[in-house]
N, CA, C and O atoms as a printed pandas DataFrame, in Angstrom:
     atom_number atom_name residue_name chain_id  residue_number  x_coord  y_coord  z_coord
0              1         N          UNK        A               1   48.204   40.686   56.798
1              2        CA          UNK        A               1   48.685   41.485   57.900
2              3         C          UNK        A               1   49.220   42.821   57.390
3              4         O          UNK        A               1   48.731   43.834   57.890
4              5         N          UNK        A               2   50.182   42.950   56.440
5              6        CA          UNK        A               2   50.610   44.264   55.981
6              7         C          UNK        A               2   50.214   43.903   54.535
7              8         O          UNK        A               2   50.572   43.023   53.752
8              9         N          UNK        A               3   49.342   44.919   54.486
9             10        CA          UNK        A               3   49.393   45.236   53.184
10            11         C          UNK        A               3   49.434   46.702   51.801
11            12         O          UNK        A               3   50.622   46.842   51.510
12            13         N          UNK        A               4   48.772   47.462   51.175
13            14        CA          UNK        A               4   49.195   48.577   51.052
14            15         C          UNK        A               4   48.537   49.478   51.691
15            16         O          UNK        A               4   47.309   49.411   51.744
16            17         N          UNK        A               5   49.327   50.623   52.374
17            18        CA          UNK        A               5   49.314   51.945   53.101
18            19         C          UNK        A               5   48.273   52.447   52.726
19            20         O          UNK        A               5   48.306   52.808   51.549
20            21         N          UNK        A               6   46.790   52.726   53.569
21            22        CA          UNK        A               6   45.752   53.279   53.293
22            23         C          UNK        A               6   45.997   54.671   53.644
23            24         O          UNK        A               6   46.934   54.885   54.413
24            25         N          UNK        A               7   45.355   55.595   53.236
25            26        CA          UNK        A               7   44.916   56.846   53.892
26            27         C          UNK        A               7   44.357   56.955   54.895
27            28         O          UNK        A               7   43.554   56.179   54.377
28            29         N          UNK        A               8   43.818   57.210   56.178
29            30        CA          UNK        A               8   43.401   57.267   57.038
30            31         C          UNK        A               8   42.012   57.772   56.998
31            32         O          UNK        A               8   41.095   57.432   57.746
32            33         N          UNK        A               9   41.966   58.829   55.805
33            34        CA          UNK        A               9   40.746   59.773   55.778
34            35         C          UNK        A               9   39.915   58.797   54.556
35            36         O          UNK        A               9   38.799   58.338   54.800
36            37         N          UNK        A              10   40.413   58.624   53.611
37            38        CA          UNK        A              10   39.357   57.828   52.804
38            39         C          UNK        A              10   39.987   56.627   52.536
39            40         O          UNK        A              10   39.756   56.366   51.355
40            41         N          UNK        A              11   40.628   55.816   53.012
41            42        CA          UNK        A              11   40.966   54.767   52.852
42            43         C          UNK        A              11   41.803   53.976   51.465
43            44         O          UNK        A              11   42.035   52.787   51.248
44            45         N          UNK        A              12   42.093   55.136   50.734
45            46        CA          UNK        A              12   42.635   55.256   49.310
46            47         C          UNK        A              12   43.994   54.969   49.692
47            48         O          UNK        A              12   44.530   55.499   50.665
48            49         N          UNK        A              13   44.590   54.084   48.891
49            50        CA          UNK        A              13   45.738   53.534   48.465
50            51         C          UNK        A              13   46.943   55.225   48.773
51            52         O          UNK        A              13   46.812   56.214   48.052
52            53         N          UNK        A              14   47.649   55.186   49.558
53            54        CA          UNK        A              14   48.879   56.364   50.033
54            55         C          UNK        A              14   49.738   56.343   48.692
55            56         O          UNK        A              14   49.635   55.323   48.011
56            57         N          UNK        A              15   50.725   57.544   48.159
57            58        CA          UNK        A              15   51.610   57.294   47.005
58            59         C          UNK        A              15   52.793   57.074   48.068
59            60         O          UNK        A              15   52.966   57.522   49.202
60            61         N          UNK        A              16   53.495   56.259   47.302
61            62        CA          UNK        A              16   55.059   55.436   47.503
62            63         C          UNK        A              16   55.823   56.599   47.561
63            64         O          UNK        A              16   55.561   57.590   46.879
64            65         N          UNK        A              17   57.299   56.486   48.798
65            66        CA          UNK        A              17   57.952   57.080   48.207
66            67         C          UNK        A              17   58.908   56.762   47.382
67            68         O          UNK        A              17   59.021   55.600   46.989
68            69         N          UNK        A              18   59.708   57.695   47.008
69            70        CA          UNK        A              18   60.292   57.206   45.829
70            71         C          UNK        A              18   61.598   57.977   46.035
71            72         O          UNK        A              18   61.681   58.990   46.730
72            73         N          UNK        A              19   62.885   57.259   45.191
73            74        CA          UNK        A              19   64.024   58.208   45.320
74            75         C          UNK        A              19   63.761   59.624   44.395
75            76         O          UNK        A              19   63.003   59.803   43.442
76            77         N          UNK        A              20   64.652   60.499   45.041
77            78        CA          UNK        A              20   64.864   61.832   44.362
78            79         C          UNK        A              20   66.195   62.243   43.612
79            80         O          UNK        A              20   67.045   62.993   44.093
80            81         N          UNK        A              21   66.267   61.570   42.208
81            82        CA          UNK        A              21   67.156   62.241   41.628
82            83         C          UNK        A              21   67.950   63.506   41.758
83            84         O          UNK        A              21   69.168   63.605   41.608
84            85         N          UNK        A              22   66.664   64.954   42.210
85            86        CA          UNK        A              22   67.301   66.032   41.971
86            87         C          UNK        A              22   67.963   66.095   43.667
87            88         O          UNK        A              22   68.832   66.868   44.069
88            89         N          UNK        A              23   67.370   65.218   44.315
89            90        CA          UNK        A              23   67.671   65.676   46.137
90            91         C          UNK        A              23   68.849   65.420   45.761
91            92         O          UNK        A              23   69.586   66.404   45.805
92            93         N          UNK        A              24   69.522   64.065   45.251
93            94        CA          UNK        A              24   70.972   63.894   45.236
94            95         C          UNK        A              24   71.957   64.613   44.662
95            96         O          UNK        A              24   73.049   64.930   45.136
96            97         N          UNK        A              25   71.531   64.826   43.698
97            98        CA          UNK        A              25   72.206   66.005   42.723
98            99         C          UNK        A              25   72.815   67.376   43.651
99           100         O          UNK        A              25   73.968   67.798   43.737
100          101         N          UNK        A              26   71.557   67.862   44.286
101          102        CA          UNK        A              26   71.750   69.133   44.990
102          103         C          UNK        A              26   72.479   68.697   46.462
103          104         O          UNK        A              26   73.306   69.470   46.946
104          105         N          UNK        A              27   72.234   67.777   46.964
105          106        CA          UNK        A              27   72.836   67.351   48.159
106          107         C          UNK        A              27   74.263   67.474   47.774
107          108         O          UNK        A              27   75.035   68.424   47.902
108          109         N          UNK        A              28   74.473   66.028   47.160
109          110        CA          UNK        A              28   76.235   66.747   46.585
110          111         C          UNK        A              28   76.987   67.478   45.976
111          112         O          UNK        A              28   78.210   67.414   45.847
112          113         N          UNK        A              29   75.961   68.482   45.433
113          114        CA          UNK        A              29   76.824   69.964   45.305
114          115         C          UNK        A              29   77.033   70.616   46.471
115          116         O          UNK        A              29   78.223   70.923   46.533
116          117         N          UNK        A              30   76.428   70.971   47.430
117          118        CA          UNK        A              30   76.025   71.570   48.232
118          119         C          UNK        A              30   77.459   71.069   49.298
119          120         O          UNK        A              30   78.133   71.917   49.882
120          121         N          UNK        A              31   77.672   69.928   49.375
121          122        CA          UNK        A              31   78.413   68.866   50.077
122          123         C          UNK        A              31   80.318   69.701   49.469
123          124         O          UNK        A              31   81.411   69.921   49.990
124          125         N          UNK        A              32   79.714   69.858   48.240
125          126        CA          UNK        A              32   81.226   70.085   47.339
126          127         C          UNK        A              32   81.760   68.581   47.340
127          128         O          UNK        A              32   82.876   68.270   47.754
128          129         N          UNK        A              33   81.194   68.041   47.028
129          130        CA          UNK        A              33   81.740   66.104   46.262
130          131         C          UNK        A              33   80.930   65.981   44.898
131          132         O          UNK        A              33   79.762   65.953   44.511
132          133         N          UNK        A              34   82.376   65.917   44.334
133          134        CA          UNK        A              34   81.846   65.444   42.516
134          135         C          UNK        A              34   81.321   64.265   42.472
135          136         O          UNK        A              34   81.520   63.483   43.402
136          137         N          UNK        A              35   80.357   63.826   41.108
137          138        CA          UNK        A              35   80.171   62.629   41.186
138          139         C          UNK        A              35   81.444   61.364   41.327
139          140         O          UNK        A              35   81.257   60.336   41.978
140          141         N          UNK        A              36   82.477   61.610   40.739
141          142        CA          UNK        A              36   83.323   60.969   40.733
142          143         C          UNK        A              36   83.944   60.579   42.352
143          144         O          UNK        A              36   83.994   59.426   42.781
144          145         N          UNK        A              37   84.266   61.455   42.900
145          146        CA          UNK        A              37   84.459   60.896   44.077
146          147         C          UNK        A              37   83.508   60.314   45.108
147          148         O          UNK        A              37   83.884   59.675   46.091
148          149         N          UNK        A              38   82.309   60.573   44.819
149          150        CA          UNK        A              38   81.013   59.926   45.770
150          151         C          UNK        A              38   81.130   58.737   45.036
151          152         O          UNK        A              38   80.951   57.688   45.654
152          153         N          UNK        A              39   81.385   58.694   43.882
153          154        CA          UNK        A              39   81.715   56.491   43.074
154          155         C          UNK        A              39   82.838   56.394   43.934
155          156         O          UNK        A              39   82.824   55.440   44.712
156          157         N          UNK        A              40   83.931   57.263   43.976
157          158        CA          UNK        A              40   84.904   56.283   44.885
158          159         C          UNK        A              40   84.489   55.957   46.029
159          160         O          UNK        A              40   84.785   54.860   46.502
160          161         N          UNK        A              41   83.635   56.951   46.769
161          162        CA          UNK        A              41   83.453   56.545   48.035
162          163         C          UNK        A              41   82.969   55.226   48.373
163          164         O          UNK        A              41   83.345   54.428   49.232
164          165         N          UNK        A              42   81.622   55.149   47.100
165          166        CA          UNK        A              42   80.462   54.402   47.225
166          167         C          UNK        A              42   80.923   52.692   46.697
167          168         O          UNK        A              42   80.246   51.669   46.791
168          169         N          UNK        A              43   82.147   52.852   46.203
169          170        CA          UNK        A              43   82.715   51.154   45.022
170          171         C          UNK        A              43   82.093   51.459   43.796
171          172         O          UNK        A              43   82.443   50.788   42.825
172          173         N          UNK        A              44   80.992   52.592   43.598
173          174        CA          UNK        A              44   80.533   52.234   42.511
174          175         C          UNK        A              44   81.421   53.058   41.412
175          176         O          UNK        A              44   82.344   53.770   41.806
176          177         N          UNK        A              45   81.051   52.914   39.736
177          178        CA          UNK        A              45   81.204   53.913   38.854
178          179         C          UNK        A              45   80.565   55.480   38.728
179          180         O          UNK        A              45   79.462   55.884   39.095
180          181         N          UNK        A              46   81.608   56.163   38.111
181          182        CA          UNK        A              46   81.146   57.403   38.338
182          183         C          UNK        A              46   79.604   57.100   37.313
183          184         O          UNK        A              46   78.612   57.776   37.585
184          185         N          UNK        A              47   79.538   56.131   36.248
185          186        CA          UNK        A              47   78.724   56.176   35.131
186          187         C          UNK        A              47   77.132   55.937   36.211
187          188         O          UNK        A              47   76.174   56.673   35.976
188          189         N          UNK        A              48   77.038   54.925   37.276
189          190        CA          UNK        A              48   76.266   54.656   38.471
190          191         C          UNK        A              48   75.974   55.560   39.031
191          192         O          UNK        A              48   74.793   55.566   39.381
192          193         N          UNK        A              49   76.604   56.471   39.324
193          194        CA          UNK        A              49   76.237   58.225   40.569
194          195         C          UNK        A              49   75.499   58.686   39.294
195          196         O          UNK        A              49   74.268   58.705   39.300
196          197         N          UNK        A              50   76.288   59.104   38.062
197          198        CA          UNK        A              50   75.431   59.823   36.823
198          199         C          UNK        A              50   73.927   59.314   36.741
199          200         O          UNK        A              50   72.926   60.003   36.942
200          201         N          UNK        A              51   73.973   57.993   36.411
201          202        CA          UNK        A              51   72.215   57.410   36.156
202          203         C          UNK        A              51   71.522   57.473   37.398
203          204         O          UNK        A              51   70.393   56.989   37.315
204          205         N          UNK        A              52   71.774   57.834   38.329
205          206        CA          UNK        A              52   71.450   58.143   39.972
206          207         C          UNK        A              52   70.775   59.322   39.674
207          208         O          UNK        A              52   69.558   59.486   39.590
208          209         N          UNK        A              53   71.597   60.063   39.535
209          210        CA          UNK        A              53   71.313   61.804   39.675
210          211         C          UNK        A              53   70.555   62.259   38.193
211          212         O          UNK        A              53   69.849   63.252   38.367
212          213         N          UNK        A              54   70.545   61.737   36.738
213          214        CA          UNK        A              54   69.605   61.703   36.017
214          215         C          UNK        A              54   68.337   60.875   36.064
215          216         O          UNK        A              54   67.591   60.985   35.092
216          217         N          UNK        A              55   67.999   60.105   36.993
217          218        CA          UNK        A              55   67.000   59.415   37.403
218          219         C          UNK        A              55   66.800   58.290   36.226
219          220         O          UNK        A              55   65.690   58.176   35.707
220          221         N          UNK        A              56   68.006   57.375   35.772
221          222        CA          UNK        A              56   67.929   56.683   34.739
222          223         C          UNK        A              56   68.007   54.993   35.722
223          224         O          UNK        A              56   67.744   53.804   35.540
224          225         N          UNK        A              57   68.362   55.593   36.429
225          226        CA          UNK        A              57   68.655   54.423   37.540
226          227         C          UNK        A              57   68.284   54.693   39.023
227          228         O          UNK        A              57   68.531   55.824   39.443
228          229         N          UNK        A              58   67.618   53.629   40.017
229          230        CA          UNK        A              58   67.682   53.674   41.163
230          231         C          UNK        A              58   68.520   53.181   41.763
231          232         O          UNK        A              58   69.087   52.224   41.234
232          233         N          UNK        A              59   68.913   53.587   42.998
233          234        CA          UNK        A              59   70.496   52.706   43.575
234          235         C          UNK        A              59   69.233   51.910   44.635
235          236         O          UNK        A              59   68.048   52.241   44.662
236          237         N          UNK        A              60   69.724   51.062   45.262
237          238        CA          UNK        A              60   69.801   49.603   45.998
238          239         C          UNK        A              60   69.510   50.518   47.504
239          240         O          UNK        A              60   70.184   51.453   47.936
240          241         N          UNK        A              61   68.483   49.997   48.005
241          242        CA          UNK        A              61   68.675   50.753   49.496
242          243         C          UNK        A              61   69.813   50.676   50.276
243          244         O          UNK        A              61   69.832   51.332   51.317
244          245         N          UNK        A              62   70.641   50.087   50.009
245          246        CA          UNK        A              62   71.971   49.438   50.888
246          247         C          UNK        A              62   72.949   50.817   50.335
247          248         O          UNK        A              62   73.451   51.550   51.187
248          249         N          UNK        A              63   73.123   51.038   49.136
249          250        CA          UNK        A              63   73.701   52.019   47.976
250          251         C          UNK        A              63   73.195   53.281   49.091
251          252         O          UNK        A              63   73.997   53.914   49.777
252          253         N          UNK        A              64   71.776   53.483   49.107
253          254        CA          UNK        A              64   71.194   54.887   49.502
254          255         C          UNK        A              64   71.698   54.725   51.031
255          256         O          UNK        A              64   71.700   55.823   51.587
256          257         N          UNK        A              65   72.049   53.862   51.718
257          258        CA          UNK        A              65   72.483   54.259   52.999
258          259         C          UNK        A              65   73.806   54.729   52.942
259          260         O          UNK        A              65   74.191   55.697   53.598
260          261         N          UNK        A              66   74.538   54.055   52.155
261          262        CA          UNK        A              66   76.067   54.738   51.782
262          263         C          UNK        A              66   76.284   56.261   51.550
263          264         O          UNK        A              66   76.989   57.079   52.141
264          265         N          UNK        A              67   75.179   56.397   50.163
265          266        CA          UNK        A              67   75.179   57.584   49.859
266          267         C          UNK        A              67   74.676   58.403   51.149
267          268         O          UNK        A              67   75.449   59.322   51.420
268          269         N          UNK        A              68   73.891   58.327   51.762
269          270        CA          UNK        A              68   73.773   59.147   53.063
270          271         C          UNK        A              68   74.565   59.653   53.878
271          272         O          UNK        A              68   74.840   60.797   54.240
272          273         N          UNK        A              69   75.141   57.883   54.300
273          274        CA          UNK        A              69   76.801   58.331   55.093
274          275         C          UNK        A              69   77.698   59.230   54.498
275          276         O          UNK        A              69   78.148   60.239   55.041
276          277         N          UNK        A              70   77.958   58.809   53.301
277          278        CA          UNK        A              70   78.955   59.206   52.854
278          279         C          UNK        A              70   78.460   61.089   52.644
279          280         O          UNK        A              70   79.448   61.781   52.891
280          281         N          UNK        A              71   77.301   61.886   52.292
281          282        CA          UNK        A              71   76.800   63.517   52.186
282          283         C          UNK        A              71   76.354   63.411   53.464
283          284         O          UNK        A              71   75.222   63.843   53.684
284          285         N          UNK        A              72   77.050   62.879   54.471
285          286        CA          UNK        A              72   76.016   63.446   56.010
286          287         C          UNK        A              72   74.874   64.025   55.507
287          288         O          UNK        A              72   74.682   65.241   55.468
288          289         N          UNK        A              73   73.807   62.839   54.968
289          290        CA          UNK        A              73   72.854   62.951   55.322
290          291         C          UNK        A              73   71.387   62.443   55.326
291          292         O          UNK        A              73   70.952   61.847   54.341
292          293         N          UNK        A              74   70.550   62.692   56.521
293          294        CA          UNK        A              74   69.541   61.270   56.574
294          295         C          UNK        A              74   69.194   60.960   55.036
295          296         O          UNK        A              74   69.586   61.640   54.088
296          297         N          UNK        A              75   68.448   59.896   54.964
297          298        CA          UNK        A              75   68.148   58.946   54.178
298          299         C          UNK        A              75   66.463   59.627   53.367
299          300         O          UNK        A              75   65.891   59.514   52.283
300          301         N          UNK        A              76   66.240   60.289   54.608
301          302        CA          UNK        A              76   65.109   60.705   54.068
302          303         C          UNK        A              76   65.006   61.960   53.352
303          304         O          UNK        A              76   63.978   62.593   53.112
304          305         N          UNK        A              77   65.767   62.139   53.154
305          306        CA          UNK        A              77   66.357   63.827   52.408
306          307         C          UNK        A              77   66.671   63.452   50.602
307          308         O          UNK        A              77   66.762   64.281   49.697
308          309         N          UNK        A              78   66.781   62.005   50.503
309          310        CA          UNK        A              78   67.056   61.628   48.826
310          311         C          UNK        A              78   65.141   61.109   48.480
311          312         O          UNK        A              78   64.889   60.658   47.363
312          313         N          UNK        A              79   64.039   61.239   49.478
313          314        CA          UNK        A              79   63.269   60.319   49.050
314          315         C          UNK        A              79   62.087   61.121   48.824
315          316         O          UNK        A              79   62.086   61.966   49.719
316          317         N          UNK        A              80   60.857   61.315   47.909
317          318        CA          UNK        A              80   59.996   62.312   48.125
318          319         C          UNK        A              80   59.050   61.626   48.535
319          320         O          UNK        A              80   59.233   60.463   48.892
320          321         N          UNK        A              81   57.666   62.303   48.569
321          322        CA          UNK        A              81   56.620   61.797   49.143
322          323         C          UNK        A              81   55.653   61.715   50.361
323          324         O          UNK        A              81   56.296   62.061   51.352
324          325         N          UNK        A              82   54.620   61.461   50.630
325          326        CA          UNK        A              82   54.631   60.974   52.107
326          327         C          UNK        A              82   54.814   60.364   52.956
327          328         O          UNK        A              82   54.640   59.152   52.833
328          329         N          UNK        A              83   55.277   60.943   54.299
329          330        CA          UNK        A              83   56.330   59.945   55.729
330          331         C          UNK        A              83   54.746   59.618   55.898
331          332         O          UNK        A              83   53.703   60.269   55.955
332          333         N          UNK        A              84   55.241   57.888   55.961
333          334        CA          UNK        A              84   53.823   56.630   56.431
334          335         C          UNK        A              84   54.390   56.036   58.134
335          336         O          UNK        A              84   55.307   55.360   58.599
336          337         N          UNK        A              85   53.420   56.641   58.525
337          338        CA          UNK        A              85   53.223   56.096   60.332
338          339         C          UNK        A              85   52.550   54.862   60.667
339          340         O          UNK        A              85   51.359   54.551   60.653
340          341         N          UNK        A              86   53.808   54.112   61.034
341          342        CA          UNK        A              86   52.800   52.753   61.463
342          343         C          UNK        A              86   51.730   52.691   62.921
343          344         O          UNK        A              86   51.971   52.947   64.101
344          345         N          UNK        A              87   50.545   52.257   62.260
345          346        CA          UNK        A              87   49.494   52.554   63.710
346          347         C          UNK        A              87   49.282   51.312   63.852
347          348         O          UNK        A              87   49.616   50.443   63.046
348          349         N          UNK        A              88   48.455   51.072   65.354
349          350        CA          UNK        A              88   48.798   49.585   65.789
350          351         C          UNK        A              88   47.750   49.442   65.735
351          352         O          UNK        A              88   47.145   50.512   65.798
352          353         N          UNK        A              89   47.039   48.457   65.625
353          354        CA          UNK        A              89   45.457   48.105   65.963
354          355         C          UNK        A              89   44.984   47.757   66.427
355          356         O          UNK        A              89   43.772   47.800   66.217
């Protein structure tokens, strides 16, 4: 029933998205929140926001909704790639 995201035009396997290290980085400058206080916000360690924002680590989708809340802002702003439309058949 679901399986991986075709292309529409040639039927080729779609690329994933994926988190964006640098989106976060620039989001919370931009925000004016250090890493340190986005760990307080988040429960996590500041050492956790760091491997976040150097792309040494991915956070937990549950993590990326926090981090959203917490930089007002959507979810889809940390993720690159292409937005996949579900079509019905």
């Amino acid at each position: 029933m679901f399986g991986t995201p075709r292309n529409a035009d040639d039927g080729n396997p779609m690329p994933a998205r994926t988190f964006s290290p640098d989106a976060l980085r620039q989001i919370r400058r931009e925000r004016g929140v250090t890493q340190v206080e986005l760990a307080t916000v988040l429960g996590r360690s500041f050492t956790a926001v760091s491997m976040y924002e150097n792309g040494r680590s991915t956070p937990p989708v549950e993590v990326l909704a926090a981090i959203a809340d917490a930089l007002n802002a959507p979810m889809d702003a940390f993720v690159t790639g292409p937005v996949q439309e579900l079509v019905s058949a």
